[in-house]
Each structure stands twice: as structure tokens, then as C-alpha cells.
N, C-alpha and C positions, 0 to 999 in steps of 0.2 A: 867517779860521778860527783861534779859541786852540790854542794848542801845549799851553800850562800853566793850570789852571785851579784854583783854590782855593777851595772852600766854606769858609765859616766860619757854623759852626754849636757855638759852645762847649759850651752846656748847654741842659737838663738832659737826664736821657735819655730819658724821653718824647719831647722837643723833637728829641734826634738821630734816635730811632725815625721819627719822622715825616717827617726830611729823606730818607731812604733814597730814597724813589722818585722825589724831585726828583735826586737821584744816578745815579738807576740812567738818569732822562730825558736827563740828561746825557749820559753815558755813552754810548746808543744813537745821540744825534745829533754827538759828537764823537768816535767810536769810536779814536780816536789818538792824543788828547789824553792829556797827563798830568792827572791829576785829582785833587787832594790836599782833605784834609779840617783843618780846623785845630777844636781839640775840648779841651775840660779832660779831665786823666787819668784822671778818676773817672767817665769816662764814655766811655772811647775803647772798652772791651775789646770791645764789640759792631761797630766798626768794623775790627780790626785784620783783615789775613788775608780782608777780605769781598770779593768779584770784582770790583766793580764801582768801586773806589778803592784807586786805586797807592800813595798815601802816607798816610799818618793825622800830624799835627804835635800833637804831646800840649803842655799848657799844666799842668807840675802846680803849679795855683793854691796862691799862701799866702804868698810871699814877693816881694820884688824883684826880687831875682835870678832866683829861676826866670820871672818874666815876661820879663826884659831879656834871658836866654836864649831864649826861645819865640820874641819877635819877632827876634831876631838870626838865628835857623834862619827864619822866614818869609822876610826881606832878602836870606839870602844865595842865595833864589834869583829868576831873571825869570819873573814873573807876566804872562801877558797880560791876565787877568781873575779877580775876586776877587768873590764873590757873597755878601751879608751878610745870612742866612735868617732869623737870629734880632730883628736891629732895634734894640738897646741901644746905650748909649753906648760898653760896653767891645767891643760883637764890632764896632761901626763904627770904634772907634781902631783895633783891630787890622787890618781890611781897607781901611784908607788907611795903616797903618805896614807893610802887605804889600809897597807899594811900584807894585803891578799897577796898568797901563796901564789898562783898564777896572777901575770901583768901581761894582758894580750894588746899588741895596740899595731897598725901598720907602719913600716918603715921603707923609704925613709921619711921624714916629715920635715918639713921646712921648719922649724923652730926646735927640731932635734929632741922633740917628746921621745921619739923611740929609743934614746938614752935609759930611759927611766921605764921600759919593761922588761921585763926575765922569756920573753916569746915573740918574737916581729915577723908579722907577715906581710908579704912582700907586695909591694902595693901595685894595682891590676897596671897594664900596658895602655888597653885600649879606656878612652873615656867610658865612664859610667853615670849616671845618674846616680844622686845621694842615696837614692832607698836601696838602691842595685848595690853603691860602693858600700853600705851599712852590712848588706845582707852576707855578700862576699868577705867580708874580716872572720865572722863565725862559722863559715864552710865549714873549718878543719874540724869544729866540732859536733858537725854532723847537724847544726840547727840550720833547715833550708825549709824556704814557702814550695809551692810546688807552683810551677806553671808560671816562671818568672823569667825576663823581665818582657812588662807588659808591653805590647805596641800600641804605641802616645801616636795617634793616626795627624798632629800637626809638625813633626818631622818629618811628613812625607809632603805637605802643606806649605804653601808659599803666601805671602801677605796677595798677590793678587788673585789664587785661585785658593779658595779653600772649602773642603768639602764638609759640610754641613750636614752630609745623609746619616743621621746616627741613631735610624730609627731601629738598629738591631746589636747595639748597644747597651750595655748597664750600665746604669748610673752608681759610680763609686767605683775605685777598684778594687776587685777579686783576684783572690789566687784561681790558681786551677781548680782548687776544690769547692768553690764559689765562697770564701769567707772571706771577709772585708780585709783589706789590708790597715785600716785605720781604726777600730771598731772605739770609735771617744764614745764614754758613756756619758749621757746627758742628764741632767737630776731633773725631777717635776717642779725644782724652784724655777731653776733657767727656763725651760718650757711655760712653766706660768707666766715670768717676767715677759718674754716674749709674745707668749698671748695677749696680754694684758698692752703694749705696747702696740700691737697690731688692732686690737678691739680699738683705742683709743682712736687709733685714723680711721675705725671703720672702713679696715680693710677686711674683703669677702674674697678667701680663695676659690669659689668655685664660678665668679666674675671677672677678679682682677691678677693684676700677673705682678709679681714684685721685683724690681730691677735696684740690684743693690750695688753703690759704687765706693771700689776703696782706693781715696788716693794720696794715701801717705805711705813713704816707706823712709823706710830706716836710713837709706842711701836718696841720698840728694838726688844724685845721676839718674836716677830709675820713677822718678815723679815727671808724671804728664802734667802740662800745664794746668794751673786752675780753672783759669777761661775756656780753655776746650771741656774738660766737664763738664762746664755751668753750659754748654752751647750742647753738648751730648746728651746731657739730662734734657734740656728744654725741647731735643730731635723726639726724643724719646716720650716724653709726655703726650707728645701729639698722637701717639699710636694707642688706639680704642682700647680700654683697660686696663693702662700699662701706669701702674706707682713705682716712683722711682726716687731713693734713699741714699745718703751718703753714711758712711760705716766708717770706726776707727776707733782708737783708743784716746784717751786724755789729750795724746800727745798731735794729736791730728784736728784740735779743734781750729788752730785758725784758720791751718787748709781750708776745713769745711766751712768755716762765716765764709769764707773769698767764696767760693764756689758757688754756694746758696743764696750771697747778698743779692744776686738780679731777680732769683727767683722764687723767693720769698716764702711763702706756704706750701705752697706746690711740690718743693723737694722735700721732704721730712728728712729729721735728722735723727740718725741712731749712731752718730758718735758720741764716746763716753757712754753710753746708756747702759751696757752689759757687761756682765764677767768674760774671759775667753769662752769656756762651753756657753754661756748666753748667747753670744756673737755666733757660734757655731750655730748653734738653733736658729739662730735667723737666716743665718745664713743657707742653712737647709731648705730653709723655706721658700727659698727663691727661684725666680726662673730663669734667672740671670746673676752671674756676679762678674763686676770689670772692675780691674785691678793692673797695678802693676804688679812686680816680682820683689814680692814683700810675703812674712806669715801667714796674711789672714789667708793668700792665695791658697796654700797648701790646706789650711784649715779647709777652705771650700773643695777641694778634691779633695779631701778625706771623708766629705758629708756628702758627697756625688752633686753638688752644685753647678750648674752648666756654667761654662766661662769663658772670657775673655779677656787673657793675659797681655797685657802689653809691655813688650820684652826692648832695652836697649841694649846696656850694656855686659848683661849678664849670659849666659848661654843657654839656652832652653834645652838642650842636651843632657845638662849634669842638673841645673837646678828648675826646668820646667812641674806645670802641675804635673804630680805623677797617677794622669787617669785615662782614659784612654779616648774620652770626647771632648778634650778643651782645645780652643781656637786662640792660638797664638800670633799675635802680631808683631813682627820683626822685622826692621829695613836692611838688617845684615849690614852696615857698613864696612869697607873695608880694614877700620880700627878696630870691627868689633869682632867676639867681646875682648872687654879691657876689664870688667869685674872692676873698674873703679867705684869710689862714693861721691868724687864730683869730677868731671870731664877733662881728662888731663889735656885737652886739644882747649880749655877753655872757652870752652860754652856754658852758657850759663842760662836758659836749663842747656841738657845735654840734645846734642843734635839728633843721636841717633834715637831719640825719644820725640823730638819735634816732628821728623819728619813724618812720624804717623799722623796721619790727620783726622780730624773728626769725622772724615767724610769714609776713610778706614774701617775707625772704630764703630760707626754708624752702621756701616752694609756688615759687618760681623757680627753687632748684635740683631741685626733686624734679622738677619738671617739662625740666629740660634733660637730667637723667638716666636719666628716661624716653625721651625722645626720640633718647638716642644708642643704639646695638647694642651690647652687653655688652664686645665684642670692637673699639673702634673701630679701624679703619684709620689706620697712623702715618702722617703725612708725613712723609718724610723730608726733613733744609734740603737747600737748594743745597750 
């Protein structure tokens, strides 16, 4: 039975989003265990304070030192077992420099991590989705959700027909046992900032609906135009009590000037404005979230966020939200997916991202915001 157990799941945060419930399987079947997480900085703050993991070991990537640091805090403690989710060269160094008696990690891996465990398991046949392939590595040792893997009802959904009935439906996913697969705990600071954010526009949820759009991602390839948002937003304002916000981090600010320059007041901006769990909270709060296939996505299926993903070149298969009422838009092209960062056919943006049109993403959301009650019911996190 491990006393001390180490996930190492460095990046990115989608990727940590998704280890959560190999966490939480942990957890249930080693309920004693210390349980630490080892994570780069820029992506820890969604684990820090979460119940289900005692330590968070941050990695702030960039220098030498702070690596020889990082691993030095892994060493100085005994590890029974060290579990490598992610599959790279750098989180396999790190989970044989941990030092831990057991090294479980999948094999084989394209960068031949599975050199560097003392236990490989053999990595599944059929495609899985991240949270399914997370959960599947710790089978052997008996940590399992119950009632998995969920049916994402837009794999049965095509960009022209998709069904929108989810009125018997939960918001967020659950296991069989009805327990959150994602349970991020939120502090009453985040929740204030976001109050407080929301009071400012005198916004009134038992009036208005909040329509929050994220459109930066990480990979060039996987960003919808600017102009089709600022023209999506502008569809969108027109429908009677419907506020509508653009979301992101630092890194997302001139996306968002481009997108909001036409439309001035009208779109509020809550980029840069919050911590990860702050963005969570608002994200909660909404009755809509449009995204492409970037973090905050998953964040928003982890808070039961209604959504609409819009997918080029990545697979909604392995890396869609993983919940079981998001609306997925996808033209399928024949190249795709290619899991590029910029469009090896050189497009610039990427085609299979243009050809969704506003007109697309418009009957998708009008359609999820008919289908919620004016007033939806918050979940509140764990």
C-alpha cells in the first residue's frame, strides 16, 4: 500500500484539467496516502487548496536553477510511487529523478519516456479521450471512477444537425455515483472578485444571461477569426438580455482590443482580469461559453458551463469537452485532424477553422440559449 504518491502531470492546463479525476480515483482507493502533484507554475493555481491533493510541487520553468530546485524538493522526499500521465521525455526524467520505488508511466511513447520507468503499461488500442487515457494507466491499481466513460452526446452530432434537447441532463460531469469528476474548489476571494466585476456592469442574473467568448488559444491553427467574433458578439447582443464578454489571460489581450475595437462598451472585457479559479467562477456563471479547443474549454466543462466548442484541427474524440452537453462545431476536413500549431497546408488562419461560419456558430448558440431557463441554476464548486 503507497504511503507517498506523486502524479506528475507538468502541462498544460487542459492536460492537468483532465488528470483531476485520475486524482480524485486515487484518492478514493488510497484514502491515506499522501498524494502530491508535481505541475509547472503557470499552471498549478487550479490545483492549489483542491481536496483531493495534499501537496502541489510547482516547476517555475525557464531557467536552471529553478529546475535543479524543483527536482531537489522532489528528492528530498521518499516516494513509494510516481505516476507519469503526461508521457514526455521531460515529465519521464522528472519521475525517475523523483527517486520513487515504483515508476508507472505508459509505453510505448514517442519520446521514449517509458525508458525511464521500472513498470509500462501498455498503451490502449482503441482511441480514448484524455480523461478515459488518464484513468486507464491506474486500472492495475485498482483506482477506477465508476460509470465511465461518459457519453459526450456531440459525437453523435454533426455541424448541420445537432441536438440541443438537454433538458434531462446535468450540468458537469459525474460519475456513476453522481460525484463531480472535476470538483475545483473556489475561494470567497475569486467569488468576490467576480461579484464585484459583475456588480460593476450591473449585471442582474435573474434578468440577463451572460455569453462569455474565449478566443485565444495556445495553437495559432485552432483561433477563429477576430472579425467573426466581433460580428458573433454583435448577433448576440441583439437577443433581449443577453451580455456578452470576451475572457483570456494576459496573453489574449490584443486578440481582445481586435475583436471589441467595433464594439466598444457593449462587449465588456474580462481578459486579464482574474486568477485561473476567478475565471472559473465566471465562467460558472454563464449561460454560454464559445471557445475554441484551448484550457479555459475544459475549465468550463469542469464548472458544467454550456458550450460551444469550435474544433479544427484537433480531434474532439481524444481532446473534446469532457461533459456530456457541449455542442461541438467541426467541418471534418479531409486533412483533419492534423493536431498542428499552424496549418501545414498554409493557411493562414487555418481552413478547417474558417469554414465554420458565423452563421454556424450563431444557430449553435441561439440554440443552447434557448434551451437553458433565463435564470439557470449555479452550481456551486466543491
Amino acid at each position: 500500500m503507497p504511503q507517498r504518491i506523486l502524479i506528475v502531470k507538468l502541462s498544460s492546463l487542459g492536460d492537468v484539467i483532465h488528470t483531476l479525476p485520475a486524482a480524485q480515483a486515487l484518492r478514493r482507493k488510497f484514502p491515506d496516502a499522501h498524494l502530491a502533484w508535481a505541475v509547472e507554475r503557470a499552471h498549478a493555481g487550479v490545483l492549489r487548496d483542491q481536496p483531493c491533493i495534499d501537496e502541489v510541487i510547482e516547476w517555475n520553468r525557464g531557467t536552471w536553477r529553478s529546475f535543479a530546485s524543483f527536482i531537489g524538493r522532489l528528492r528530498s522526499q521518499a516516494w513509494d510511487l510516481a505516476i507519469d500521465f503526461q508521457g514526455l521525455f521531460r515529465s519521464g526524467f522528472v519521475t525517475r529523478a523523483s527517486g520513487a520505488k515504483r515508476r508507472i508511466g505508459y509505453a510505448p511513447t514517442r519520446e521514449r519516456a517509458h525508458w525511464l520507468y521500472n513498470e509500462r503499461i501498455e498503451l490502449p488500442a482503441e482511441p480514448l479521450h484524455a480523461v478515459e487515457k488518464s484513468l486507464r494507466l491506474i486500472a492495475p491499481l485498482g483506482a477506477t471512477l465508476p460509470g465511465l466513460p461518459l457519453v459526450r452526446g456531440y459525437l453523435k452530432s454533426s455541424l448541420l444537425k445537432i441536438d440541443l434537447d438537454r433538458a434531462t441532463l446535468r450540468r458537469g460531469a459525474h460519475d456513476a455515483a453522481g460525484n463531480l469528476l472535476f470538483p475545483l474548489s473556489i475561494h470567497n476571494a475569486e467569488r468576490s472578485a467576480v461579484e464585484g466585476w459583475l456588480g460593476a456592469h450591473r449585471f442582474d442574473a435573474s434578468r440577463n444571461r451572460l455569453v462569455i467568448l474565449n478566443p485565444h488559444c495556445r495553437k495559432p491553427a485552432n483561433i477563429w477569426p477576430a472579425e467573426r467574433y466581433t460580428q458573433l458578439a454583435a448577433r448576440l447582443l441583439e437577443q433581449p438580455g443577453v451580455r456578452v464578454a470576451v475572457s483570456g489571460g494576459p496573453i489574449a489581450r490584443e486578440l481582445c482590443d481586435e475583436i471589441a475595437a467595433p464594439l466598444g462598451d457593449r462587449l465588456w472585457r474580462a481578459d486579464g482580469m482574474f486568477s485561473l479559479l476567478g475565471s472559473a467562477e465566471l465562467i460558472r456563471r454563464a449561460s454560454l461559453f464559445v471557445t475554441g479547443d484551448t484550457g479555459p474549454m475544459h475549465i468550463a466543462a469542469a464548472v458544467g458551463a454550456p458550450i460551444v466548442a469550435l474544433f479544427g484541427p484537433a480531434d474532439p474524440l481524444k481532446t473534446g469537452p469532457y461533459t456530456t452537453d457541449a455542442v461541438v462545431l467541426s467541418k471534418q476536413l479531409p486533412c483533419a485532424p492534423c493536431f498542428a500549431k499552424q496549418c501545414p497546408l498554409g493557411h493562414r488562419p487555418a481552413k478547417c477553422m474558417t469554414d465554420i461560419s458565423v452563421d454556424d456558430a450563431y444557430a449553435a448558440a441561439l440554440g443552447v440559449l434557448q434551451a437553458e431557463a433565463p435564470a439557470r441554476p449555479q452550481r456551486i464548486s466543491a
